[in-house]
N, C-alpha and C positions, 0 to 999 in steps of 0.2 A: 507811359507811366512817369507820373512825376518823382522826380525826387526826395530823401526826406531831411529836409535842409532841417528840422528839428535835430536831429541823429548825428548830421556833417558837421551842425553848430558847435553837439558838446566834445566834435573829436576835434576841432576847431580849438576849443577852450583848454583838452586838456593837452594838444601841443604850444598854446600857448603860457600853461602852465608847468608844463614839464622842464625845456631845457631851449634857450635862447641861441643855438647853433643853428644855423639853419633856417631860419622859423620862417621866413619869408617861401624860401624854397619847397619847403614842405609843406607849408597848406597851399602854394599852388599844386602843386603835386596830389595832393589831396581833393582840392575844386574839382580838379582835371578829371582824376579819374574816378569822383566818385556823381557829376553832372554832365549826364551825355553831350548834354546841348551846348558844354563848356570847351573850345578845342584848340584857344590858347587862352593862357590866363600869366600872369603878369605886374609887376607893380614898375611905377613912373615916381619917382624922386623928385621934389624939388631942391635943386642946389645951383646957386648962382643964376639966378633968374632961371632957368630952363627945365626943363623936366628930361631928366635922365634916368633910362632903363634902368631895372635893379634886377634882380632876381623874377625868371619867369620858364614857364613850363609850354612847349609845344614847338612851331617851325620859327627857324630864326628869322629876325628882324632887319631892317637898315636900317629903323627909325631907332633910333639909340637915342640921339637927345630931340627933342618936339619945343617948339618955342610958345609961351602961352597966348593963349588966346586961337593955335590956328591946331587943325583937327579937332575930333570929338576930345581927346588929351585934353589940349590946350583948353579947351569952351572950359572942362571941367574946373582945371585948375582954376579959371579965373572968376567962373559963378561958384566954384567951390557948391554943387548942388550936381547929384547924378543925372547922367542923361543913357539913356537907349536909344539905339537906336535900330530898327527893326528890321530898315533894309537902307543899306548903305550905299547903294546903287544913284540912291533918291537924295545923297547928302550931301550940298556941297561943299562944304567945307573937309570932308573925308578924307583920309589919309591914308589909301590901301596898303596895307601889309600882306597882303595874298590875296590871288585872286577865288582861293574859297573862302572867303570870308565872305558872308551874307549877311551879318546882324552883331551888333556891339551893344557893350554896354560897359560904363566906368562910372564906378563910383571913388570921389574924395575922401581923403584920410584927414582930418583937421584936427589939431591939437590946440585949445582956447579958441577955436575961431579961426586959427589961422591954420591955412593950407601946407601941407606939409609931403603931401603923396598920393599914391589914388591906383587903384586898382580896378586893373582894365584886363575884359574880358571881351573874348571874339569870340563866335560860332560860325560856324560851318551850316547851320540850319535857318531857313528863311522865319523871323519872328517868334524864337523861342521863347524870350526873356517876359517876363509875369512881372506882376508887384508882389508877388511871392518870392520871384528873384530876388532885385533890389532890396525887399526887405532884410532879408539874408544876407546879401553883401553887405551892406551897413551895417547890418549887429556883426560881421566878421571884423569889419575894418574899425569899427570901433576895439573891438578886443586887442585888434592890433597894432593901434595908434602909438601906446606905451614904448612899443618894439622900434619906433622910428625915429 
């Protein structure tokens, strides 16, 4: 059963209208547990050339800072354009953060154009992520650009 990213959108919208404490934390919180197929989720910062963790929900990390250009992270940050990827096994450029990780996908947060963060999601499920997904994360990361 799919999810109904219509419904997560507008509680999406009204935590990003309600109160700025937080707001990172809690729609992953929200991703999390409201898209099975979602089972870490996450945002990457750019500050000082590098992409640095920020607020994220699921099993901890090492990759704390990612240098651009290397991992799915890095590609994003530097085409500034989402990638999936469906099975991670197959990628070489991939950057394991658990080995139940099966399938990724990050989308960029751009403010005029310019790159600023990006919101990265792992599964646990071999090939879950739709253009139903992506569609969705980009209408969230757009809402939450402001916030950055």
């Amino acid at each position: 059963m799919r999810p109904d990213f219509s419904a997560i959108l507008e509680e999406v919208k009204q935590q990003v209208a309600s109160n700025p404490v937080d707001l990172h934390l809690r729609v992953c919180q929200l991703l999390k547990e409201k898209v099975y197929h979602y089972d870490w989720v996450g945002f990457y910062l750019l500050k000082n050339g590098m992409l640095e963790l920020g607020d994220y929900v699921g099993k901890p990390t090492d990759h704390t800072q990612i240098a651009i250009g290397k991992g799915v992270c890095g590609q994003v940050a530097e085409k500034k354009e989402t990638i999936i990827v469906q099975d991670v096994s197959q990628e070489a450029n991939y950057i394991a953060c658990s080995l139940d990780v099966q399938s990724e996908i990050v989308v960029p947060i751009l403010r005029n154009g310019e790159f600023i963060a990006e919101l990265d999601i792992d599964s646990h499920s071999p090939a879950p992520f739709t253009q139903e997904d992506q569609d969705f994360l980009e209408q969230v990361c757009a809402l939450l650009k402001a916030s950055f």
